[in-house]
C-alpha positions in Angstrom: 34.3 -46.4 -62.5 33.0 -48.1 -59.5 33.0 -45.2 -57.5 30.8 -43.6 -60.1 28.5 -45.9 -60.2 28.8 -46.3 -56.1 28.0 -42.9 -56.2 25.0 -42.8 -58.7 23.2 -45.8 -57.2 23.5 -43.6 -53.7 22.0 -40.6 -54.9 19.4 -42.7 -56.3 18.7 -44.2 -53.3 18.4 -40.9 -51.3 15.8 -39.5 -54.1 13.7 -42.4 -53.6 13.4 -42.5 -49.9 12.9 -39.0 -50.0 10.0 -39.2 -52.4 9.0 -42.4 -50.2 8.8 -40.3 -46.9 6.9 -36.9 -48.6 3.9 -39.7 -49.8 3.6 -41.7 -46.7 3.3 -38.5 -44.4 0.7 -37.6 -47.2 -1.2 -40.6 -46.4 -1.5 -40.3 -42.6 -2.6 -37.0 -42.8 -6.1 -37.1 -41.4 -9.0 -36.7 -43.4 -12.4 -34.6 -43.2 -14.6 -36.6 -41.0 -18.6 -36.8 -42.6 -19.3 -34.4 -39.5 -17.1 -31.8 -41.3 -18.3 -32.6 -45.0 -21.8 -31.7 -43.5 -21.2 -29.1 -41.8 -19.1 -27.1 -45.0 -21.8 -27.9 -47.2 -24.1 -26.9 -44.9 -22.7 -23.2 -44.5 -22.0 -23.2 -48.0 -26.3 -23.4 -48.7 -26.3 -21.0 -46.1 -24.2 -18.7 -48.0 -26.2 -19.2 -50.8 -29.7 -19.0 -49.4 -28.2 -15.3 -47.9 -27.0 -14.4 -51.3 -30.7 -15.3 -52.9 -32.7 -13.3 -49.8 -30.5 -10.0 -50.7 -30.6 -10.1 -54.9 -34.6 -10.3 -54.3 -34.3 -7.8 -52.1 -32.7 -5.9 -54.1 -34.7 -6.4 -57.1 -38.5 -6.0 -55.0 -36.9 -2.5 -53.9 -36.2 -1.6 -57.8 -39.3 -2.7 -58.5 -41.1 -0.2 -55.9 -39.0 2.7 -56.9 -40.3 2.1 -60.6 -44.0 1.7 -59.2 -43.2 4.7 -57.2 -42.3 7.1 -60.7 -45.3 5.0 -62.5 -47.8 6.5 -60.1 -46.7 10.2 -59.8 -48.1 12.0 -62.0 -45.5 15.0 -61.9 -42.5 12.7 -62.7 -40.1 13.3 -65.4 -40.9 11.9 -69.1 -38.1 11.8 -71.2 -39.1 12.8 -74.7 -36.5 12.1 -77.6 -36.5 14.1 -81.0 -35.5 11.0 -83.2 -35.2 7.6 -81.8 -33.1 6.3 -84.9 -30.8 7.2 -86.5 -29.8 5.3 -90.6 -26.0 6.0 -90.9 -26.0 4.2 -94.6 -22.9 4.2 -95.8 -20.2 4.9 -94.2 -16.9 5.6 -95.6 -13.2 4.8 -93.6 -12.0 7.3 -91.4 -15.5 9.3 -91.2 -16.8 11.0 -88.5 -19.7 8.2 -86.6 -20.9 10.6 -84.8 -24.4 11.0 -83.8 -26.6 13.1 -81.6 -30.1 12.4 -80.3 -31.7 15.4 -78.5 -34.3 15.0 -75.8 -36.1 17.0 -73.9 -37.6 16.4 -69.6 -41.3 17.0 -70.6 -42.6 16.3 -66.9 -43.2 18.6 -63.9 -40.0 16.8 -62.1 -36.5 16.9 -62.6 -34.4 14.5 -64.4 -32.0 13.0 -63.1 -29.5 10.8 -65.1 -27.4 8.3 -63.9 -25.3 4.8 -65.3 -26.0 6.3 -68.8 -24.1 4.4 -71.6 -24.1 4.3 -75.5 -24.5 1.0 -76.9 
């Protein structure tokens, strides 16, 4: 019996020292100096302020390449036979199918792309 216990209060012992160890090493790590702090947040605006420059870059060249097909006169128009379409009732298992027909009405081609149903 007093071997077991000799034996439990030694293992206990070990555990503890070794938990001991792991959060004093943790505490003399070194920590991020201010200088370090500054400079991460710094790059991290920096990151940012890039990432704000090229999404309104992005969107003034969208905006010119609508302007540009505004102001030619011999750019495709897109001219759609129904625009809605009233299913009413419909029963289970029936066909939700639906076409809309249009037609390129302008002196240019037309040129789909990124087309999805909704």
């Amino acid at each position: 019996m007093r071997k077991l216990i000799l034996s439990l209060a030694v293992v206990a012992f070990v555990s503890f020292s070794l938990s001991a160890q792991v959060s004093s090493s943790e505490k003399n790590a070194p920590a991020k100096s201010v200088e370090q702090q500054k400079l991460e947040k710094e790059k991290k605006y920096e990151q940012q302020k890039l990432e704000k420059q090229k999404l309104e870059k992005q969107r003034l060249a969208n905006e010119q390449a609508q302007n540009s097909q505004a102001n030619n006169p011999n750019a495709p128009i897109v001219t759609f036979d129904k625009v809605v379409h009233d299913y009413g009732t419909i029963e289970q298992h029936a066909d939700g199918n639906c076409e809309f027909k249009f037609t390129n009405t302008g002196k240019e081609p037309l040129i789909l792309s990124n087309v999805r149903s909704s």
